[in-house]
N, CA and C atoms as a LAMMPS dump frame, in Angstrom:
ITEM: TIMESTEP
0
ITEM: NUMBER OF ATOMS
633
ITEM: BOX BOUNDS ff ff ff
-5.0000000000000000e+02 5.0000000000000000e+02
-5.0000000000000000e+02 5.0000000000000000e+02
-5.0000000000000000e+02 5.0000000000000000e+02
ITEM: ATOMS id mol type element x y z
1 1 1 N -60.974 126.458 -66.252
2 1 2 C -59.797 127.319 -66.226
3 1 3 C -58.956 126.965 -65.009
4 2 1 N -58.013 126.531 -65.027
5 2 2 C -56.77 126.436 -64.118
6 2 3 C -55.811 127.082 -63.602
7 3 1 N -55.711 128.165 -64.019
8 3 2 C -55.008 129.165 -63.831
9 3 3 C -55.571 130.053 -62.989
10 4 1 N -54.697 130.515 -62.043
11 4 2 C -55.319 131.445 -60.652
12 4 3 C -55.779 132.947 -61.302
13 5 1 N -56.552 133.498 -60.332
14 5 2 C -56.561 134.601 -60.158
15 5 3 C -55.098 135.896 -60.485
16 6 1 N -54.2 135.652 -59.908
17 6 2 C -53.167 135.938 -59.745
18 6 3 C -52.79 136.649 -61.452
19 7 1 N -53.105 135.411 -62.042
20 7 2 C -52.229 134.888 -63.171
21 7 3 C -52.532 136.071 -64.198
22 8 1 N -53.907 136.209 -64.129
23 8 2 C -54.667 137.313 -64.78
24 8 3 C -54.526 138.713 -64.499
25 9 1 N -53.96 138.902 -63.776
26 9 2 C -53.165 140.59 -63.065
27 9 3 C -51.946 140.389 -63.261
28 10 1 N -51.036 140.159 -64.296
29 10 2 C -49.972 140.197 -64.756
30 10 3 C -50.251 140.823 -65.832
31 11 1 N -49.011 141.391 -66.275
32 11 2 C -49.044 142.418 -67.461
33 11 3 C -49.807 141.322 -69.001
34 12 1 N -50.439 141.754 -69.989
35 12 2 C -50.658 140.63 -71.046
36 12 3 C -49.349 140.028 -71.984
37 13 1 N -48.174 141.314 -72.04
38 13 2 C -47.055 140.566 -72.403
39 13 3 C -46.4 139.321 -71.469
40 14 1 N -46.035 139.609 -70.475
41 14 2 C -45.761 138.56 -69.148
42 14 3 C -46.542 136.996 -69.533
43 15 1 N -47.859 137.642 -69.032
44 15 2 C -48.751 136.138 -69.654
45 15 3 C -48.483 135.522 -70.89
46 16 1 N -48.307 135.879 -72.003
47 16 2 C -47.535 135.179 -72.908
48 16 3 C -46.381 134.864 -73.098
49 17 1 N -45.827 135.257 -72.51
50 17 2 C -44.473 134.883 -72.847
51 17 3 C -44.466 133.589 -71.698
52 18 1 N -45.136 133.349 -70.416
53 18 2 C -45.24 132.095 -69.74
54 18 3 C -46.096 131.064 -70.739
55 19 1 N -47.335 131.449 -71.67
56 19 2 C -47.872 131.088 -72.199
57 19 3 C -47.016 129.937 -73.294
58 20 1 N -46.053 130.929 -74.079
59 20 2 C -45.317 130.406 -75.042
60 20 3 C -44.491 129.381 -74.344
61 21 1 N -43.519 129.94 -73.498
62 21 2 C -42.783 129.131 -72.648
63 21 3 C -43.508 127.814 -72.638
64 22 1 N -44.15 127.395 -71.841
65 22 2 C -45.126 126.583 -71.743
66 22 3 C -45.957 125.52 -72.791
67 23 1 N -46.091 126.393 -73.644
68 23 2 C -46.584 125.466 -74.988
69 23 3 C -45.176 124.702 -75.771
70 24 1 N -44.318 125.722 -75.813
71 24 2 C -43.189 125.239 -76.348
72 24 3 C -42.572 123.846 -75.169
73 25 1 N -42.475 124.209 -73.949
74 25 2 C -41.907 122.876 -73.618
75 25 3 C -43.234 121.284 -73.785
76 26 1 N -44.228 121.492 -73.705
77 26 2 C -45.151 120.461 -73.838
78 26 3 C -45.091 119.888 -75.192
79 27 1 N -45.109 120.781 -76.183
80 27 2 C -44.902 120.369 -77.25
81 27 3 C -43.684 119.638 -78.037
82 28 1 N -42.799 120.076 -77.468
83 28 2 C -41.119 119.463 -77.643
84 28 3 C -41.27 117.988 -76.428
85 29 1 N -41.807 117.856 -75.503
86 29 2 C -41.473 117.358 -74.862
87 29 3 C -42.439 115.889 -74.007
88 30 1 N -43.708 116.667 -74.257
89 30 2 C -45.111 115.758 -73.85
90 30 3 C -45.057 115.976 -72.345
91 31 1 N -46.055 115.905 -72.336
92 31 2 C -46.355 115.45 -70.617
93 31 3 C -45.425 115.238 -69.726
94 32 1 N -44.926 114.062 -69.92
95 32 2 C -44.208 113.006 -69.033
96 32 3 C -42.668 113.922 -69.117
97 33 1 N -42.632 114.327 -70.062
98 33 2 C -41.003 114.702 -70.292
99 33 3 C -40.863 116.236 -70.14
100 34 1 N -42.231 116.838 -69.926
101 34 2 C -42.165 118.377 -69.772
102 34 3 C -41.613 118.86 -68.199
103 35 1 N -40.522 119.86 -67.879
104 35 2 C -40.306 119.982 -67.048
105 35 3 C -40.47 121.486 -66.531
106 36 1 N -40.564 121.921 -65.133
107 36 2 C -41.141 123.06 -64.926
108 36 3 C -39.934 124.157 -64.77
109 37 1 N -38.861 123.286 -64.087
110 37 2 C -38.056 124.389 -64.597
111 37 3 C -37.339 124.82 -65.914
112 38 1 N -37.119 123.639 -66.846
113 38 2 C -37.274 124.151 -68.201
114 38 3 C -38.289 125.277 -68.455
115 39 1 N -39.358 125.372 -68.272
116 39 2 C -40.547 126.25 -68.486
117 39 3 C -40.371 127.783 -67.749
118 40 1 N -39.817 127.686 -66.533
119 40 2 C -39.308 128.766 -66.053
120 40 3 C -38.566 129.281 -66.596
121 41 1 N -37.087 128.675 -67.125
122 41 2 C -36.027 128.945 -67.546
123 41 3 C -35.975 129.945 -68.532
124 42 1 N -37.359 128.736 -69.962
125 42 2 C -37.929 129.689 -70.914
126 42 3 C -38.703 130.851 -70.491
127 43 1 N -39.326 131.073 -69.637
128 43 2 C -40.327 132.324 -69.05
129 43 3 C -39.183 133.569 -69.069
130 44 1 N -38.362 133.004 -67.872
131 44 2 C -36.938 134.262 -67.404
132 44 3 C -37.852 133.885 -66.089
133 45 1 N -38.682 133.43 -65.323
134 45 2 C -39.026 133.922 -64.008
135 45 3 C -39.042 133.198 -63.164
136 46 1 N -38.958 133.053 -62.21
137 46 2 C -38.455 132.191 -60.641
138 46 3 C -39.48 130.631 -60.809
139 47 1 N -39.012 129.856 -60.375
140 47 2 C -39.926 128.675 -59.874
141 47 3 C -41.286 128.955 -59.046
142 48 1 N -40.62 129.687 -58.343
143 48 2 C -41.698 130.178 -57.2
144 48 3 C -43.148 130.679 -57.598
145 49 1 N -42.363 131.732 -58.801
146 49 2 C -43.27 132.447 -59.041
147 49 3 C -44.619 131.813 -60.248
148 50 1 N -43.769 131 -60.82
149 50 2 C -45.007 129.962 -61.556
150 50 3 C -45.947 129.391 -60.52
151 51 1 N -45.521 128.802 -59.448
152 51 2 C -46.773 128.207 -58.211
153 51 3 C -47.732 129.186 -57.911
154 52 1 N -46.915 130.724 -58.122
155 52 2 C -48.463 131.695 -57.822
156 52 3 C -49.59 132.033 -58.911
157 53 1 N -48.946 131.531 -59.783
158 53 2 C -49.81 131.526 -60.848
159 53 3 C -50.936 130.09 -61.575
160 54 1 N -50.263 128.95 -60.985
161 54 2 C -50.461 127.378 -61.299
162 54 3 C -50.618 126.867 -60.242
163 55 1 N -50.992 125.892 -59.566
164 55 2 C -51.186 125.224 -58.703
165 55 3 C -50.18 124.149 -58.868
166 56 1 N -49.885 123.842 -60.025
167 56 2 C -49.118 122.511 -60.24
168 56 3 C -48.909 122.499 -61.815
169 57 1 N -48.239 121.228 -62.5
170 57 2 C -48.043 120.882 -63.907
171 57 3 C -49.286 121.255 -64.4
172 58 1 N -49.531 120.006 -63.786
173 58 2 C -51.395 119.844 -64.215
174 58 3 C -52.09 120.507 -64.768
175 59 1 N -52.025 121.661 -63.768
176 59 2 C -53.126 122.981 -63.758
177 59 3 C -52.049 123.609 -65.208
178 60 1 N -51.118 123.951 -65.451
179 60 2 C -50.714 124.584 -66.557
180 60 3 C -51.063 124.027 -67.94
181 61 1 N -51.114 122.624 -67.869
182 61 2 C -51.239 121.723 -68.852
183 61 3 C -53.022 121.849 -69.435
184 62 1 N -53.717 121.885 -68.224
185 62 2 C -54.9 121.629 -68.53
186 62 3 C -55.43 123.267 -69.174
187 63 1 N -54.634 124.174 -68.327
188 63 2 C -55.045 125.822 -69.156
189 63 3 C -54.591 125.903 -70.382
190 64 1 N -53.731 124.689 -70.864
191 64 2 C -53.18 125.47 -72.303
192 64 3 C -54.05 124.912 -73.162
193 65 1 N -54.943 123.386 -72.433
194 65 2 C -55.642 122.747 -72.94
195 65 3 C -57.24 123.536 -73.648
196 66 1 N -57.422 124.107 -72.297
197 66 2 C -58.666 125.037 -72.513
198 66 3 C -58.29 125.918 -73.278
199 67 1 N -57.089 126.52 -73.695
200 67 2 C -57.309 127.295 -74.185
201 67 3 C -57.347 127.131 -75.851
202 68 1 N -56.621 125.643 -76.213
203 68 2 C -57.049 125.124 -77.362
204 68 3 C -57.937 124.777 -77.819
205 69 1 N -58.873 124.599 -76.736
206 69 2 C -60.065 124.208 -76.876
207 69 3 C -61.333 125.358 -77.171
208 70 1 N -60.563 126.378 -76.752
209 70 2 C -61.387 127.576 -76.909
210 70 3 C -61.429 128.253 -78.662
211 71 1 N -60.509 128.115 -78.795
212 71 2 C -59.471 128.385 -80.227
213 71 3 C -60.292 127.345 -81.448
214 72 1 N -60.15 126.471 -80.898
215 72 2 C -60.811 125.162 -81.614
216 72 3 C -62.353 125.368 -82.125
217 73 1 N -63.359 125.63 -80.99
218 73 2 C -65.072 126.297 -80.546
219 73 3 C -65.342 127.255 -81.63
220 74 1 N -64.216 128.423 -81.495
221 74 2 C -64.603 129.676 -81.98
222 74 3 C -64.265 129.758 -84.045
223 75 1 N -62.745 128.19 -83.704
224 75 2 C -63.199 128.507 -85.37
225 75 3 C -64.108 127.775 -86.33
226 76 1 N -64.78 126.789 -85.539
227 76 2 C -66.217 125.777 -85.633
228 76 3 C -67.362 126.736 -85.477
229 77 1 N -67.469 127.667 -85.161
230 77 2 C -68.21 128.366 -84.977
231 77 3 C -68.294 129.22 -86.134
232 78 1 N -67.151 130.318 -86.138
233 78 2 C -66.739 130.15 -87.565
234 78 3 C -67.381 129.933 -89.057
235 79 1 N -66.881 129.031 -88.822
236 79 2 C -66.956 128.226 -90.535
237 79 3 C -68.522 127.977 -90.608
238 80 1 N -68.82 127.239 -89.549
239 80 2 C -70.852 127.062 -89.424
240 80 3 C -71.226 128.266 -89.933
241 81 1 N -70.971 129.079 -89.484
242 81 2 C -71.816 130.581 -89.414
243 81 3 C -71.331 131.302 -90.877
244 82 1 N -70.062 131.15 -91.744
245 82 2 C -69.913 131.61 -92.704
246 82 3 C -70.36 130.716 -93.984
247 83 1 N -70.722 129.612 -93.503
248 83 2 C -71.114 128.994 -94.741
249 83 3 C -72.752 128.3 -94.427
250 84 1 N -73.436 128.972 -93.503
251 84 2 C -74.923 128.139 -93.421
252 84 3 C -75.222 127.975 -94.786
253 85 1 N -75.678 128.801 -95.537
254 85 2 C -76.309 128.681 -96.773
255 85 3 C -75.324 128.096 -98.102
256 86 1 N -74.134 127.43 -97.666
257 86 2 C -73.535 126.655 -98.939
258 86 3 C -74.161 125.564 -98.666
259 87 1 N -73.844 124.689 -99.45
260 87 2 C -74.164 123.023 -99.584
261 87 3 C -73.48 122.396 -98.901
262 88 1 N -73.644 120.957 -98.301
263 88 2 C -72.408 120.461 -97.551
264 88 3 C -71.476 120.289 -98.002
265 89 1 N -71.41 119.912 -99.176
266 89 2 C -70.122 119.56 -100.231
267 89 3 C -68.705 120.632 -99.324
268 90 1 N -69.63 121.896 -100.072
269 90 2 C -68.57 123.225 -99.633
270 90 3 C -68.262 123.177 -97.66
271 91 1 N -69.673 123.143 -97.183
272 91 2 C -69.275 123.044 -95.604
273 91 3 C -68.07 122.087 -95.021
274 92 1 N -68.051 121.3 -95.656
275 92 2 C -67.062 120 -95.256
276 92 3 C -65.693 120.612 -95.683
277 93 1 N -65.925 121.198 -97.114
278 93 2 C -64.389 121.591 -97.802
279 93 3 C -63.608 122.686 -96.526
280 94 1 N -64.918 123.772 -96.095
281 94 2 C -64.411 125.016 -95.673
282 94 3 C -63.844 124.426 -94.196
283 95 1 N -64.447 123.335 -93.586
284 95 2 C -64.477 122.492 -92.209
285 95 3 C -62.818 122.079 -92.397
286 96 1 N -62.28 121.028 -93.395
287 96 2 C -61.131 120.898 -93.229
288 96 3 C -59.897 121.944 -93.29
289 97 1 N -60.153 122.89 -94.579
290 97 2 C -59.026 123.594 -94.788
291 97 3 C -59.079 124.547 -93.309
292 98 1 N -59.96 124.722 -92.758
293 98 2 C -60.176 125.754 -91.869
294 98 3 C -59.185 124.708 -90.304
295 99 1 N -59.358 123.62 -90.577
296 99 2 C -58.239 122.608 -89.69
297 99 3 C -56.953 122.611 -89.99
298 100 1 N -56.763 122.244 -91.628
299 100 2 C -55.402 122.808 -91.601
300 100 3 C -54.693 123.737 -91.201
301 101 1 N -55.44 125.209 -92.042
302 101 2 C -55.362 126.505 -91.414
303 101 3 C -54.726 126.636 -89.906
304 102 1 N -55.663 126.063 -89.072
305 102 2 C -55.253 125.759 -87.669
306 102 3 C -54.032 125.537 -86.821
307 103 1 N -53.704 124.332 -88.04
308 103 2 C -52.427 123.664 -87.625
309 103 3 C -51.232 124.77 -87.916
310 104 1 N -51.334 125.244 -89.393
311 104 2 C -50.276 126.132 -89.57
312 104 3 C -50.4 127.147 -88.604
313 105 1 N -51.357 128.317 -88.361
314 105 2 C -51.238 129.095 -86.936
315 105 3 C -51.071 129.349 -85.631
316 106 1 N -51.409 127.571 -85.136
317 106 2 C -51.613 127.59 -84.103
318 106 3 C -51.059 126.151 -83.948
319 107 1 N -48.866 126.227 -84.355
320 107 2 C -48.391 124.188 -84.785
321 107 3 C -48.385 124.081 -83.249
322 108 1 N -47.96 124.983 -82.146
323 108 2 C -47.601 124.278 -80.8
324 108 3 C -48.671 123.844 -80.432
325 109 1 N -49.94 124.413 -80.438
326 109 2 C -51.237 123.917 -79.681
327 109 3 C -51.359 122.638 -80.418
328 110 1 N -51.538 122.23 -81.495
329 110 2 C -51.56 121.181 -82.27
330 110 3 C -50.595 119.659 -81.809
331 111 1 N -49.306 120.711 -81.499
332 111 2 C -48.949 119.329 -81.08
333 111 3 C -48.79 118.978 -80.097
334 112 1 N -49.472 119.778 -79.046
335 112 2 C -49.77 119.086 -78.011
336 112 3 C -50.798 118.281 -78.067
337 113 1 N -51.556 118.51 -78.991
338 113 2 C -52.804 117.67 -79.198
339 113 3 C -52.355 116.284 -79.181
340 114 1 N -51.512 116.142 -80.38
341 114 2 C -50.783 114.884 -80.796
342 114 3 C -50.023 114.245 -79.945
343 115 1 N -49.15 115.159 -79.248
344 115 2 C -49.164 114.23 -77.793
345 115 3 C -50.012 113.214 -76.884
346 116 1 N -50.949 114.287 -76.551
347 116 2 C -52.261 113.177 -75.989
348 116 3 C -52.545 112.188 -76.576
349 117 1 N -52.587 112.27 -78.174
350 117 2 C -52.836 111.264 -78.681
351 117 3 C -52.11 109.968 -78.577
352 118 1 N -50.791 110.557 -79.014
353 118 2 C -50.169 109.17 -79.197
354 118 3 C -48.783 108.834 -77.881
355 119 1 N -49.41 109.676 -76.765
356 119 2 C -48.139 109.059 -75.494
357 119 3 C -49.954 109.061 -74.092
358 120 1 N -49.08 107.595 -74.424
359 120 2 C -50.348 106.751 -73.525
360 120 3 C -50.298 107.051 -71.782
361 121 1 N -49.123 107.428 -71.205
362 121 2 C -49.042 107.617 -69.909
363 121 3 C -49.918 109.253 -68.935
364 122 1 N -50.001 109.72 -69.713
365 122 2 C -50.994 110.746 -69.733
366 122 3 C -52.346 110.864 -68.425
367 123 1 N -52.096 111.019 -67.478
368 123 2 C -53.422 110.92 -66.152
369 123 3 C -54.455 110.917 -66.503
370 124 1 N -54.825 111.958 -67.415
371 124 2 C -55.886 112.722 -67.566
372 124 3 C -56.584 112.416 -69.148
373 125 1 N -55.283 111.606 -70.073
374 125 2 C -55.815 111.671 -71.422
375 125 3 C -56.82 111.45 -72.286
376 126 1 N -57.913 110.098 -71.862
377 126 2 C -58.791 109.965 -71.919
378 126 3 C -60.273 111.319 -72.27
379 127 1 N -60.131 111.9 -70.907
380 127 2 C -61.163 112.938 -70.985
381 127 3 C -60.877 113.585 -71.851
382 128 1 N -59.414 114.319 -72.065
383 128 2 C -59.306 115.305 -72.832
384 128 3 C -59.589 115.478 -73.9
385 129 1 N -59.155 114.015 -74.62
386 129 2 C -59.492 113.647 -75.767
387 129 3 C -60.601 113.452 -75.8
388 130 1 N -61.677 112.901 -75.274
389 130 2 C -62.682 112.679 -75.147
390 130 3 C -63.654 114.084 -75.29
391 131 1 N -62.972 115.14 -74.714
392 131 2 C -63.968 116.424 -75.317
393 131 3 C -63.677 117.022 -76.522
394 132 1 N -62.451 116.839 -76.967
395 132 2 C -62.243 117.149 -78.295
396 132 3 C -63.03 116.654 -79.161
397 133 1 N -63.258 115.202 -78.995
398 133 2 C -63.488 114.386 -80.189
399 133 3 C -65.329 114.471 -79.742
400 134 1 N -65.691 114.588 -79.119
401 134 2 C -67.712 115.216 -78.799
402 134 3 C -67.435 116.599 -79.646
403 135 1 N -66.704 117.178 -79.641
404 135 2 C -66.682 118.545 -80.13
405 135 3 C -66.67 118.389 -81.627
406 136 1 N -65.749 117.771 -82.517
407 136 2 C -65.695 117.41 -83.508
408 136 3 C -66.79 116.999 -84.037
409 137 1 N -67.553 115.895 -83.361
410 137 2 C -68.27 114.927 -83.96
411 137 3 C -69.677 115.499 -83.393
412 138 1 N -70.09 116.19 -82.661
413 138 2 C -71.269 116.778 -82.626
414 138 3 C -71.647 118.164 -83.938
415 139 1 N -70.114 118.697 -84.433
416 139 2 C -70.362 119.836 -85.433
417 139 3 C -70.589 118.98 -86.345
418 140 1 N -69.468 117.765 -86.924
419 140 2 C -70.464 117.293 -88.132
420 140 3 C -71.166 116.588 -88.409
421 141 1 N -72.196 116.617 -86.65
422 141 2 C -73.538 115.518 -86.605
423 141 3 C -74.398 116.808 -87.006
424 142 1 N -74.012 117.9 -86.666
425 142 2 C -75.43 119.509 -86.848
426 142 3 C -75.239 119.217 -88.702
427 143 1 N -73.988 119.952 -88.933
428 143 2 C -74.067 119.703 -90.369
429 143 3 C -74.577 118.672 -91.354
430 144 1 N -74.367 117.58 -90.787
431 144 2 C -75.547 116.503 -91.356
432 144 3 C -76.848 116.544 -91.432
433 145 1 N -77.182 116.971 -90.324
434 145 2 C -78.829 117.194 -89.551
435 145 3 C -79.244 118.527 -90.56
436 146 1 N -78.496 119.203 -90.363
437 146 2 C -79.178 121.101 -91.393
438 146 3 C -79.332 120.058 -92.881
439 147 1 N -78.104 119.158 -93.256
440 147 2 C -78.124 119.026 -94.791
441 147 3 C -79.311 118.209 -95.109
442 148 1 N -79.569 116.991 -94.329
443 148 2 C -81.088 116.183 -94.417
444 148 3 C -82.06 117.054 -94.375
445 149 1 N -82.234 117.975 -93.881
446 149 2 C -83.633 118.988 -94.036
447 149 3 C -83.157 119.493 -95.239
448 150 1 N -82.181 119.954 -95.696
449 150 2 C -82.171 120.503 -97.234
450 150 3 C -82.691 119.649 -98.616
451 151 1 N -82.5 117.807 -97.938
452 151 2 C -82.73 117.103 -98.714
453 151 3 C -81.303 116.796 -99.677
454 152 1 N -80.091 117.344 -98.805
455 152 2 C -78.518 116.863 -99.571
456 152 3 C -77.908 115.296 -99.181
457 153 1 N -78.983 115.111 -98.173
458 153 2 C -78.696 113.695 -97.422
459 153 3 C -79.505 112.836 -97.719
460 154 1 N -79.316 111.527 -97.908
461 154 2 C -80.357 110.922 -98.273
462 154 3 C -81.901 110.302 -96.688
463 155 1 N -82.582 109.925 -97.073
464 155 2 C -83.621 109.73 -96.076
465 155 3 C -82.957 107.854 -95.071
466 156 1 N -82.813 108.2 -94.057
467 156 2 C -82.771 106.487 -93.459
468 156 3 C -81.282 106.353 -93.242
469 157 1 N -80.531 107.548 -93.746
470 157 2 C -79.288 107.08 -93.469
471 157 3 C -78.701 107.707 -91.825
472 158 1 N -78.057 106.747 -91.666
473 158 2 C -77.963 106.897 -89.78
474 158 3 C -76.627 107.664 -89.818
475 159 1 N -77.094 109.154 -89.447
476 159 2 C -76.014 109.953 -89.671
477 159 3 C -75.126 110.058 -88.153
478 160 1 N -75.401 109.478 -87.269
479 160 2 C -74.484 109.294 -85.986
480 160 3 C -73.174 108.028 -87.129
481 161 1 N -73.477 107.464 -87.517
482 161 2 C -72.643 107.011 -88.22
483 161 3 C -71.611 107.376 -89.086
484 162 1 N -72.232 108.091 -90.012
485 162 2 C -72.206 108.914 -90.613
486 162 3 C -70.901 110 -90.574
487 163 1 N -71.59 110.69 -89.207
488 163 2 C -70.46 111.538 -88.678
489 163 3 C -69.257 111.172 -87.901
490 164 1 N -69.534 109.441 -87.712
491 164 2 C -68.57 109.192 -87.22
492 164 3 C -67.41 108.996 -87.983
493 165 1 N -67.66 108.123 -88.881
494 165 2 C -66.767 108.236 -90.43
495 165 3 C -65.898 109.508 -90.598
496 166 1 N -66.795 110.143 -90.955
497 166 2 C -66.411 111.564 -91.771
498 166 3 C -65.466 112.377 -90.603
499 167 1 N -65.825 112.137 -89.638
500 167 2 C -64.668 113.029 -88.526
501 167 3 C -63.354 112.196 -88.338
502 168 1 N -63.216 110.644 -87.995
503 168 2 C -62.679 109.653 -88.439
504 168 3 C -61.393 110.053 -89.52
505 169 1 N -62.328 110.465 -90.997
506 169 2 C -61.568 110.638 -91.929
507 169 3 C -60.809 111.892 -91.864
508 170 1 N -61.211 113.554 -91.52
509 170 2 C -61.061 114.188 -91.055
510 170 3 C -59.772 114.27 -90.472
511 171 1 N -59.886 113.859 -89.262
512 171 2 C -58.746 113.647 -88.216
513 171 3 C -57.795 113.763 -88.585
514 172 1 N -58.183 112.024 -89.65
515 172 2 C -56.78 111.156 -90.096
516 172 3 C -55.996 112.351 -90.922
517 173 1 N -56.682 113.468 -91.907
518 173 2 C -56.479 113.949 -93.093
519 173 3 C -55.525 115.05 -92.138
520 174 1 N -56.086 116.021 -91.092
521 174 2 C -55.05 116.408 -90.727
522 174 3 C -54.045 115.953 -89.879
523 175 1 N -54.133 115.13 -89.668
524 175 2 C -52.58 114.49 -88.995
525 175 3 C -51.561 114.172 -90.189
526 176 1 N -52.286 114.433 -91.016
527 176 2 C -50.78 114.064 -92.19
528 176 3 C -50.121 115.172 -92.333
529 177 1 N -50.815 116.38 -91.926
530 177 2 C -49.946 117.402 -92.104
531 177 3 C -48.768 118.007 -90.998
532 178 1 N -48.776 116.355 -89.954
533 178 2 C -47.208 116.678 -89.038
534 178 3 C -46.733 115.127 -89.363
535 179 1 N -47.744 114.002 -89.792
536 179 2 C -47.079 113.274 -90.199
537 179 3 C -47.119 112.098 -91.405
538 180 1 N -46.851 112.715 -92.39
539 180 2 C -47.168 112.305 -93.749
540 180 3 C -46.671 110.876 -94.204
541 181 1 N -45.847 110.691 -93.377
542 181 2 C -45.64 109.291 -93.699
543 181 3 C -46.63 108.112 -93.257
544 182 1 N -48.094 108.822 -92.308
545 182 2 C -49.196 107.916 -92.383
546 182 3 C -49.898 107.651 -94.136
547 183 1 N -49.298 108.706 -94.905
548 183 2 C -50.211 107.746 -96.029
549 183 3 C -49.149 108.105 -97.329
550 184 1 N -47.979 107.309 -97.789
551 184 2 C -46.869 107.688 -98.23
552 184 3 C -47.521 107.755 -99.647
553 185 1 N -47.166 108.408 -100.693
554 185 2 C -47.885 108.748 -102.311
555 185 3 C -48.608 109.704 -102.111
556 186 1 N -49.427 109.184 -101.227
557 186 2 C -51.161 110.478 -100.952
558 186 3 C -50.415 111.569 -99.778
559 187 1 N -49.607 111.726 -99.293
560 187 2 C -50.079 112.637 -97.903
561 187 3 C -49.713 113.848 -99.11
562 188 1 N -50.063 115.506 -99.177
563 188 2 C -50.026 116.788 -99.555
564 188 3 C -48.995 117.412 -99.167
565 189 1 N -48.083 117.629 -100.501
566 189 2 C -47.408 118.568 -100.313
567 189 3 C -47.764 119.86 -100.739
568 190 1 N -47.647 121.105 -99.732
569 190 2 C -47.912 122.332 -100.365
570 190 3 C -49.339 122.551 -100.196
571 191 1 N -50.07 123.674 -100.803
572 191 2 C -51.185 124.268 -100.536
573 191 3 C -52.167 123.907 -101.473
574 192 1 N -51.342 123.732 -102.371
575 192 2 C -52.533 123.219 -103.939
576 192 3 C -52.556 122.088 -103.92
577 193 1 N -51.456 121.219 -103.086
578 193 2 C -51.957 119.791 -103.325
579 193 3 C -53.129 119.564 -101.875
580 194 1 N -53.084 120.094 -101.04
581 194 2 C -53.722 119.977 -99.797
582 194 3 C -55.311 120.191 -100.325
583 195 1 N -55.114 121.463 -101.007
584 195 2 C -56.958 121.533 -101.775
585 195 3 C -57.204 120.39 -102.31
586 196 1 N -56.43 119.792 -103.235
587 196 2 C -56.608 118.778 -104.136
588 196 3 C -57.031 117.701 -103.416
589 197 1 N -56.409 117.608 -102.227
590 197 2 C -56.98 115.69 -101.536
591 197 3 C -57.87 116.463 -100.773
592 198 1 N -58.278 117.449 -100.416
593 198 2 C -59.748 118.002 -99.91
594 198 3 C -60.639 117.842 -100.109
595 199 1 N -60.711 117.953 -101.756
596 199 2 C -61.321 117.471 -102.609
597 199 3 C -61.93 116.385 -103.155
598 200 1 N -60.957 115.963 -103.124
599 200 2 C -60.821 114.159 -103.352
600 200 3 C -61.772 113.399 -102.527
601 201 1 N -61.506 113.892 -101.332
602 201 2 C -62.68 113.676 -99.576
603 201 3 C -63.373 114.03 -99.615
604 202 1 N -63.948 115.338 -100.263
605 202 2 C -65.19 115.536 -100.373
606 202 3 C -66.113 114.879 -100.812
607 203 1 N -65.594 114.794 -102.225
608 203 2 C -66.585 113.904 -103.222
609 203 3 C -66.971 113 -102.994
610 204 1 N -65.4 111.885 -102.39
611 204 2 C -66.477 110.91 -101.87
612 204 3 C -67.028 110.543 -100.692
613 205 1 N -67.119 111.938 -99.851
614 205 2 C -68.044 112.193 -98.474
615 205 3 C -69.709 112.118 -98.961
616 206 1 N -69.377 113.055 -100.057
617 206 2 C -70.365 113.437 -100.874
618 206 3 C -71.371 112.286 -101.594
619 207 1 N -70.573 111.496 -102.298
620 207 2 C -71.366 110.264 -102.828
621 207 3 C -71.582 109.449 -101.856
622 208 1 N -71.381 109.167 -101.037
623 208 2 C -71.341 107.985 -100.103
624 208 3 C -72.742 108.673 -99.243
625 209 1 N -73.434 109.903 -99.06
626 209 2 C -74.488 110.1 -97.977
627 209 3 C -75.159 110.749 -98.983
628 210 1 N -75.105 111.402 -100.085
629 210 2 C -75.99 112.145 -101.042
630 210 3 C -77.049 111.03 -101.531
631 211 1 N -78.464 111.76 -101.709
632 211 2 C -79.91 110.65 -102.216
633 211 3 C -79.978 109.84 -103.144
């Protein structure tokens, strides 16, 4: 957490509205191009008074980070816990739409994500990404691991692999939903077509590790 003491004895409307401020310029703008008094400007509140709350960019950048990251945990957590007893087939289905889902509720956090991703000048980008993507790929290394004891997996197959693929594919599947021109014919328009290539991924998630 990066954010002071301070920051947290402000009214909870106050805190969001720096919150929003904040997401909104990173997201319009990335890193490199995010500026603090833009961010003030959007707040309504002094320059000054952001330093008593932030230490620096950094520190704002990296709290909005955690806090996507928190957002991220709890709906992996989530979906594990509402679907132990489906099959993976369904775990995987409920795993993506529950990403999409994401994106539509929560587009600024998202695209800051996509920032990191794809603007390379970034100090810090490496790690960040780097815990996202352990986070990802350790939930659908468990889900693999529960499904081989069910016997939905086949025996010998090297599911660190496995999960690497499938998160891989994952990823790719929601990034089409800010930028669809990664897979022009296939990317989903709408809600019924989005089930539909869900689907599509499943199955052959499904055939490709099933006994």
């Amino acid at each position: 957490m990066e954010a002071k003491r301070t920051f947290f004895n402000l009214p909870e409307e106050k805190r969001e509205k720096i919150i929003k401020a904040a997401l909104e310029e990173f997201a319009s703008k990335g890193w490199k191009g995010a500026s603090v008094n833009s961010i003030v400007a959007r707040a309504g509140i002094a320059k000054g008074s952001l330093y008593q709350y932030f230490r620096d960019k950094r520190s704002l950048f990296l709290f909005l980070f955690d806090k996507a990251v928190g957002v991220a945990k709890e709906t992996l957590k989530r979906v594990k816990r509402q679907t132990a007893e489906k099959p993976l087939r369904e775990r995987l289905r409920e795993s993506l739409l529950a990403g999409v889902d994401f994106i539509e509720r929560h587009p600024l956090l998202y695209r800051i994500y996509l920032q990191l991703v794809f603007e390379r000048d970034v100090p810090f980008r490496q790690d960040l990404i780097g815990r996202l993507r352990v986070l990802s790929f350790d939930y659908i290394l468990s889900l693999l691991e529960e499904a081989l004891k069910r016997g939905e997996v086949r025996e010998g197959l090297d599911l660190k692999a496995a999960a690497f693929l499938i998160d891989a594919v994952m990823e790719r599947f929601l990034q089409l939903q800010a930028f669809p021109h990664l897979a022009p014919g296939w990317s989903p328009k709408g809600r019924e077509e989005v089930e539909q290539r869900v689907e599509e991924l499943v199955d052959l998630i499904e055939k490709g590790v099933r006994p």
